[in-house]
C-alpha positions in Angstrom: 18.7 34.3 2.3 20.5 37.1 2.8 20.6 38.8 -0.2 16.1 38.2 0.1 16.5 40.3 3.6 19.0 42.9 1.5 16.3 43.0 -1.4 13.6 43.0 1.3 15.1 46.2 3.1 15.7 48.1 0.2 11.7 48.4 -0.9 12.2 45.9 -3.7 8.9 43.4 -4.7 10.1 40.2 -3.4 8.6 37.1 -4.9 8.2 33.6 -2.9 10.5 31.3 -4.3 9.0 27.7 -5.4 12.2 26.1 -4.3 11.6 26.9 -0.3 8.7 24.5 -0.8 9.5 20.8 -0.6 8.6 18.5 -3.2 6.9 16.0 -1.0 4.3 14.7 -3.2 6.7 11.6 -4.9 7.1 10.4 -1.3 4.1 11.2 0.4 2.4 8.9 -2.5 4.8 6.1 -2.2 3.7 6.3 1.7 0.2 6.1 1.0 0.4 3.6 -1.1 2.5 1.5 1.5 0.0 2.4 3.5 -2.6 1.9 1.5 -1.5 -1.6 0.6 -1.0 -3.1 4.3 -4.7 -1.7 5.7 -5.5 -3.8 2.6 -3.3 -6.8 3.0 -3.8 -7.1 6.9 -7.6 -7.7 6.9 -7.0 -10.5 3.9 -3.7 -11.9 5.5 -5.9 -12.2 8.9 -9.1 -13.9 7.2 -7.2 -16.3 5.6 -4.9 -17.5 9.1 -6.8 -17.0 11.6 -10.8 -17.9 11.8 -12.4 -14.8 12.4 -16.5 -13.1 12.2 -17.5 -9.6 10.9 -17.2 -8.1 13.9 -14.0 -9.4 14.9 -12.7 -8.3 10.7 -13.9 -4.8 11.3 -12.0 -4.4 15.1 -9.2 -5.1 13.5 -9.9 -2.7 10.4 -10.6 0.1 13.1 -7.6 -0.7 15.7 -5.2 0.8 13.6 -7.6 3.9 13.6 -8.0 4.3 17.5 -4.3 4.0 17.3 -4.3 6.8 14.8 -6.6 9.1 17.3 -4.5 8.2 20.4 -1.4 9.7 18.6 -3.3 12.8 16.5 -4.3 13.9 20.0 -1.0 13.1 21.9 0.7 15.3 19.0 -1.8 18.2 18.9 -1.3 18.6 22.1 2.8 18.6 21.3 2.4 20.7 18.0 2.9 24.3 20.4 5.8 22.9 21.9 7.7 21.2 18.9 8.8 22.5 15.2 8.2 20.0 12.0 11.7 18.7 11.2 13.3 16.6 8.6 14.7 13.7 11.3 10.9 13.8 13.0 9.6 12.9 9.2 11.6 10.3 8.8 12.0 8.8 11.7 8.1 8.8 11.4 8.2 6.9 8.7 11.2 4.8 9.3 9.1 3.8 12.4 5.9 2.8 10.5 8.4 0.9 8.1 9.4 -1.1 10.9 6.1 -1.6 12.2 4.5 -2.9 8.7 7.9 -5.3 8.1 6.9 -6.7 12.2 3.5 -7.0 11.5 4.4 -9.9 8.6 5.6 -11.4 11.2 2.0 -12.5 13.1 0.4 -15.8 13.7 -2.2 -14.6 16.5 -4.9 -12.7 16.2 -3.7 -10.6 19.1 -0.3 -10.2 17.8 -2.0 -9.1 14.4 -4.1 -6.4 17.0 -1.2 -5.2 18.6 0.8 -4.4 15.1 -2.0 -3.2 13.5 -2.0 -0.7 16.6 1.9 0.5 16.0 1.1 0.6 12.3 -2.0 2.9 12.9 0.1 4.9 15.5 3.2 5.4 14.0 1.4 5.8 10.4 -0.4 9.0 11.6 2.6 11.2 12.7 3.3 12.1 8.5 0.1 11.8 7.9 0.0 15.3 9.6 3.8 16.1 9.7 3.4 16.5 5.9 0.8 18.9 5.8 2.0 20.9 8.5 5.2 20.6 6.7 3.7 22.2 3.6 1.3 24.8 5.5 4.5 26.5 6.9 6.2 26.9 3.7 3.4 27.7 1.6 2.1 30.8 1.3 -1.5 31.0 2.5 -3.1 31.9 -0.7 -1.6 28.6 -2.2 -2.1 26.6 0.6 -5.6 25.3 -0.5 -3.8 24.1 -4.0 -0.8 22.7 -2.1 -2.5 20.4 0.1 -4.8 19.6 -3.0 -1.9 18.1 -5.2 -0.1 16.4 -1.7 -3.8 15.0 -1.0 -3.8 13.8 -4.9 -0.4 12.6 -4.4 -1.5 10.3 -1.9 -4.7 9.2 -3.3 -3.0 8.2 -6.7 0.0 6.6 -4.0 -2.9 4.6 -2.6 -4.5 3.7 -5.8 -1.4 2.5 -7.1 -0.8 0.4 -4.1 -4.0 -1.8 -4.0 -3.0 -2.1 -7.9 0.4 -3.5 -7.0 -0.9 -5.4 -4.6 -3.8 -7.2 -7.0 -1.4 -7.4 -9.6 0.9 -9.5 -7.5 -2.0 -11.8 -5.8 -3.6 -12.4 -8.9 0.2 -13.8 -10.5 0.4 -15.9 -7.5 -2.9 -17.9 -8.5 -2.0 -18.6 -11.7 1.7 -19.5 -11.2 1.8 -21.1 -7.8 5.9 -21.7 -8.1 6.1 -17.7 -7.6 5.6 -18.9 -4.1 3.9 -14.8 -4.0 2.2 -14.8 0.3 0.4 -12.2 2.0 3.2 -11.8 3.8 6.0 -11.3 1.1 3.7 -8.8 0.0 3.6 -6.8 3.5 7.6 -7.0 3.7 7.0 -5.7 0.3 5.4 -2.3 1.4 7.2 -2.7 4.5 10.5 -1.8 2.3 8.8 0.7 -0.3 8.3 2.4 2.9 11.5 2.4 4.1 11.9 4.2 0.7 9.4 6.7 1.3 11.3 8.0 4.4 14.5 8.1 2.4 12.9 10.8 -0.2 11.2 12.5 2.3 14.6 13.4 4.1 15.7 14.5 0.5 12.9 16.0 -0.2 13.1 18.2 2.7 17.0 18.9 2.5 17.5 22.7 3.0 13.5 24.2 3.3 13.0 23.7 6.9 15.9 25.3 7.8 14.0 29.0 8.1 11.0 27.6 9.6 13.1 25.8 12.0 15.0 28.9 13.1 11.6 31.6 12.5 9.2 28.9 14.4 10.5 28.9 17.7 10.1 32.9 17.8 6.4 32.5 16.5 5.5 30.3 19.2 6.9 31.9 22.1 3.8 34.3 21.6 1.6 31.4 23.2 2.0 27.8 23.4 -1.7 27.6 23.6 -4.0 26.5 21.1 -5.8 28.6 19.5 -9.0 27.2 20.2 -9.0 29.0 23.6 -9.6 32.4 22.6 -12.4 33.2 20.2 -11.8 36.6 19.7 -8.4 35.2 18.3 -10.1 33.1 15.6 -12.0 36.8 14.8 -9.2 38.4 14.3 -7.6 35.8 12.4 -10.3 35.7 10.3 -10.3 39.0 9.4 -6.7 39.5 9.1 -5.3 35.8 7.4 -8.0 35.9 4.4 -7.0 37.4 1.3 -10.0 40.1 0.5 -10.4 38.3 -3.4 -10.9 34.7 -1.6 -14.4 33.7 0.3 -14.8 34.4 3.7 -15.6 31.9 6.5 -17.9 32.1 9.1 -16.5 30.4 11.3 -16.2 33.4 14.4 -17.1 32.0 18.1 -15.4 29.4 20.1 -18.8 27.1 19.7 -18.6 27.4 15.8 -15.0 26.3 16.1 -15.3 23.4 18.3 -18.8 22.5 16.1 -16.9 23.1 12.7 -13.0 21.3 13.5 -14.1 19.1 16.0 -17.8 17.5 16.5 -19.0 17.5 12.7 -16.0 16.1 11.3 -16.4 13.3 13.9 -19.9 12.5 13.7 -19.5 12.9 9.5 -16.5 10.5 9.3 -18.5 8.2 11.5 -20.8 7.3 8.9 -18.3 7.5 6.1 -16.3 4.6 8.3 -19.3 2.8 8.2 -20.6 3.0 4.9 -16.8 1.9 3.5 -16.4 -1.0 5.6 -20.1 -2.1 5.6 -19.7 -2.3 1.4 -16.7 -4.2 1.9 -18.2 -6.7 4.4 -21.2 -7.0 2.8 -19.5 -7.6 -0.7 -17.1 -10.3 1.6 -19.8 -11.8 3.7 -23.2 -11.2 2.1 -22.4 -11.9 -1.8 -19.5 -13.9 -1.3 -17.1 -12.2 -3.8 -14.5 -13.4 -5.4 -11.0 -11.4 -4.2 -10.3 -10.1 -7.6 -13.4 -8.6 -7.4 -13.1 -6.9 -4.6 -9.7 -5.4 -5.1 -11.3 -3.9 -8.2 -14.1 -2.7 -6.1 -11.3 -0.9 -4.0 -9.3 0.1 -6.7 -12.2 1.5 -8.2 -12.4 4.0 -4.8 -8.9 4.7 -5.1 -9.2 5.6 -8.0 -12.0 8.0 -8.2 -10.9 9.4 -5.1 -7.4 10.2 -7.0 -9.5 11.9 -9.8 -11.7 14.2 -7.4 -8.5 15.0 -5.0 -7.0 16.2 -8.6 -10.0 19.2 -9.0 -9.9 20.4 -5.5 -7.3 22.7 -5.6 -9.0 24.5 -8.1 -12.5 24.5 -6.4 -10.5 25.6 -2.8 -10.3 29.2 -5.2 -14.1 29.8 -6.3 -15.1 28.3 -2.7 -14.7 28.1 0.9 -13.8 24.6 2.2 -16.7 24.1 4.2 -19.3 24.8 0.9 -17.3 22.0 -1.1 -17.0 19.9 2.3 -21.3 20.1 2.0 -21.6 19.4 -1.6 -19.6 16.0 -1.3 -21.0 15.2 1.9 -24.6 14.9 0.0 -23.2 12.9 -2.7 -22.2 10.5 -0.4 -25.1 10.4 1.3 -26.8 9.5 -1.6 -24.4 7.2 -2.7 -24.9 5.2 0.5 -28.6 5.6 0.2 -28.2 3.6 -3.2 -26.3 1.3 -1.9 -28.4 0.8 1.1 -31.8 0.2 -1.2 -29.3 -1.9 -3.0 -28.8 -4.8 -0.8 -32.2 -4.8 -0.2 -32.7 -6.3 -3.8 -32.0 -9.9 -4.0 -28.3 -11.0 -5.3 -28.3 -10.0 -9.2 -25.4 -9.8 -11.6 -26.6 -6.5 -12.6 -26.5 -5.5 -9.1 -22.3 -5.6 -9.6 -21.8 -2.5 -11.7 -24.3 -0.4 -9.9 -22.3 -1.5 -6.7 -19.3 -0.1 -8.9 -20.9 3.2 -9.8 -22.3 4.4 -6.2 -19.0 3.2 -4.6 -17.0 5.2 -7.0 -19.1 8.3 -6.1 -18.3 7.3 -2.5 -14.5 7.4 -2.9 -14.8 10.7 -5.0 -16.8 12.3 -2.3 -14.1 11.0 0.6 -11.3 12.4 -1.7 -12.4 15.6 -1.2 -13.6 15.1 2.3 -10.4 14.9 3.6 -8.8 17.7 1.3 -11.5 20.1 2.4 -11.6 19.2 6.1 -8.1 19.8 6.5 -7.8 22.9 4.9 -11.2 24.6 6.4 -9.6 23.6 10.3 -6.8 25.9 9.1 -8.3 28.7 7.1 -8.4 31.1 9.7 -5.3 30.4 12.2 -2.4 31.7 11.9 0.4 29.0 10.6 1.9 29.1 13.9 -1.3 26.7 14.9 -1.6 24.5 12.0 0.1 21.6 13.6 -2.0 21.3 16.5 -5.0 22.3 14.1 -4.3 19.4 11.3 -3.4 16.8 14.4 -6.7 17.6 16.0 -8.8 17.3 13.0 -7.1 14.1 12.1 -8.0 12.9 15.5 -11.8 13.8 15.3 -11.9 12.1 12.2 -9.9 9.0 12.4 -11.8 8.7 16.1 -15.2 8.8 14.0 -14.1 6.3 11.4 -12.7 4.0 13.4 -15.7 3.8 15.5 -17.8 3.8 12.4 -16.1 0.9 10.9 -15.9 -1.5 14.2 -20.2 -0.5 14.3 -20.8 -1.5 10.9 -18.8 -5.3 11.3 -21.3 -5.3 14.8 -24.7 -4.2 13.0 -23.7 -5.7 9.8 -23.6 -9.5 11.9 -26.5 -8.8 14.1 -29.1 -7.2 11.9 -27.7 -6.5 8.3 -25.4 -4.4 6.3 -28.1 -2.4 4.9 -29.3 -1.5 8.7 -25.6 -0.3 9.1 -25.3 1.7 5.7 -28.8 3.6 6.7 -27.7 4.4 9.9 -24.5 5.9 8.5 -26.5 7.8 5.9 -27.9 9.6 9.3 -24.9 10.2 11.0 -23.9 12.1 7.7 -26.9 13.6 7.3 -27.0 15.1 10.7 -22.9 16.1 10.5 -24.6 18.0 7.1 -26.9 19.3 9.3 -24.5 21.1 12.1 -22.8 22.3 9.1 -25.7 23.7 7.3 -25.7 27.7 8.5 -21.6 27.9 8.2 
């Protein structure tokens, strides 16, 4: 470090050395898939114990999601005041470790809703720690194509995870001796976790040392976020952007709040519905088979792993919130096939097409969430992308969650294709705040 300051000083070209940034992907994805796995596993551990309805099944899927909102905001509202650290990354993890290995533990539907709360809560501090993580020790130019390969990291974690997870379940049908439960399967993940947490705090050994010392210094300037100040965002704007890259147009307070806040709410509403709705409706309505749908939702994994893989590249030819549009649409009309779909009476042939436009929809959410993230920080400075990533993470776990508990309620009371249409507007109309940015 000191010879960098020495070189600095005496006008030599100083390059950013790759080995400052930490190679979170390995652990991020084992995370995810962790993670992955139990969202999975509880809602099939709980239908099988405990006699439960749609609407009851898709509380429980969203729970974990309010939990995720209650600590996105509680942190954003931290991120001015604290610095990303290797212990608060692990113990993050460590904590949703312990949370997952408790949750095996549950015979009661409240039990189950009070885990699935912890899991949620203590499962969204590295969903945003790792980001933040990588936006301080990334230069901005590469920060698009960093988050890309940590978002494909996590995607190919997750689809790996459900794999695992089908793999296992599928052996314990056909060789009951295994003795292979639900639950082994969540103390499973529980401990792959616990993993996870251990290669983070490797991972991390020695590259937040300088933002730990530089950060402090950055944020005595204001512990405010940014969101308070338009002319700030201007100035960012104009300042942050390299002049080769696109511009945003993202300038006036309104636009920011409309942009990070409202749209990515309202837009993650209807793609909360749309998942769970398929899911209950393939559960409920056409009475599939498990194996069937843990292909389904490896299937999403999956083509959400292969679109979060393109992303970086697309970050460089266009701004976030063009590529955020163009997949919005393509979910929009994926859920509009699938909506005209179960319409149709009950078919074989009705399987693959439910294959294809689900596919399409875990592509488009792939790159949803790569491109959300890194349009709510395209024009702050780093100092503010803690409390920008926890924020955004917030908005759009708030509007999933609600989305997903609405479509279990709709789905029971007046069909799963009244709940996918009506999350085909909600997207529609996020499109449309989005339209003139």
């Amino acid at each position: 470090m000191r010879s960098a300051a020495v070189a600095s000083a005496s006008g030599q070209k100083v390059q950013e050395a790759p080995a400052r940034i930490p190679n979170l992907y390995p652990s991020y994805g084992l995370f995810q898939a962790g993670a992955s796995a139990v969202d999975l596993l509880t809602l099939i551990f709980i239908a099988r114990i405990l006699p439960t309805s749609p609407s009851q099944l898709s509380f429980l899927d969203s729970i974990s999601t309010f939990a995720t909102l209650f600590a996105a905001v509680a942190f954003g509202w931290l991120a001015g005041r604290i610095v990303p650290s290797r212990p608060i990354l692990a113990i993050s993890m460590v904590a949703a470790a312990l949370s997952i290995l408790i949750f095996a533990t549950s015979s009661t539907l409240w039990m189950a809703n009070a885990l699935a709360f912890m899991v949620g809560l203590f499962t969204a501090l590295p969903n945003s720690l790792a980001p933040w993580i990588l936006s301080l020790e990334t230069p901005r130019s590469k920060w698009g194509e960093a988050y890309g390969k940590l978002a494909t990291a996590g995607a190919l974690g997750g689809a790996i995870g459900v794999a695992v997870s089908f793999g296992f379940l599928s052996t314990a049908q056909r060789w009951p001796g295994l003795k292979i439960s639900d639950q082994s399967l969540i103390l499973l993940w529980g401990v792959a976790t616990l993993v996870a947490a251990a290669a983070s705090w490797r991972a991390t050994a020695g590259s937040l040392g300088q933002t730990a010392r530089v950060a402090p210094r950055l944020l005595q300037a204001s512990s405010k976020f940014i969101l308070n100040t338009p002319r700030v965002v201007r100035q960012a704007t104009e300042k942050s952007r390299q002049p080769s890259a696109p511009r945003s147009s993202v300038a006036s307070l309104r636009d920011v709040w409309v942009v990070y806040t409202i749209a990515p709410a309202i837009l993650f509403l209807g793609l909360g519905m749309s998942y769970t709705g398929t899911l209950l409706y393939m559960f409920e309505g056409m009475k599939s088979p498990g194996p069937l749908l843990f292909g389904l939702l490896l299937l999403f994994r999956t083509s959400s792993w292969l679109a979060s893989a393109i992303t970086g590249g697309l970050l460089n030819q266009f701004t976030p919130l063009r590529i955020n549009q163009a997949a919005g649409v393509w979910r929009i009309l994926a859920v509009t096939g699938l909506s005209l779909l179960f319409l149709l009476p009950h078919s074989l042939w009705s399987i693959p097409v439910v294959f294809a436009l689900f596919s399409i929809c875990g592509a488009a959410g792939g790159i949803l969430g790569i491109t959300g993230v890194v349009s709510v920080t395209d024009t702050l400075p780093k100092r503010h992308h803690g409390s920008a990533i926890f924020l955004f993470n917030g908005a759009s776990n708030a509007g999933a969650g609600i989305g997903a508990w609405t479509a279990g309620i709709i789905g029971q009371e007046l069909g799963f294709t009244a709940a996918l249409a009506l999350s085909g507007v909600a997207m529609v109309f996020a499109l449309w705040l989005l339209h003139r940015y």
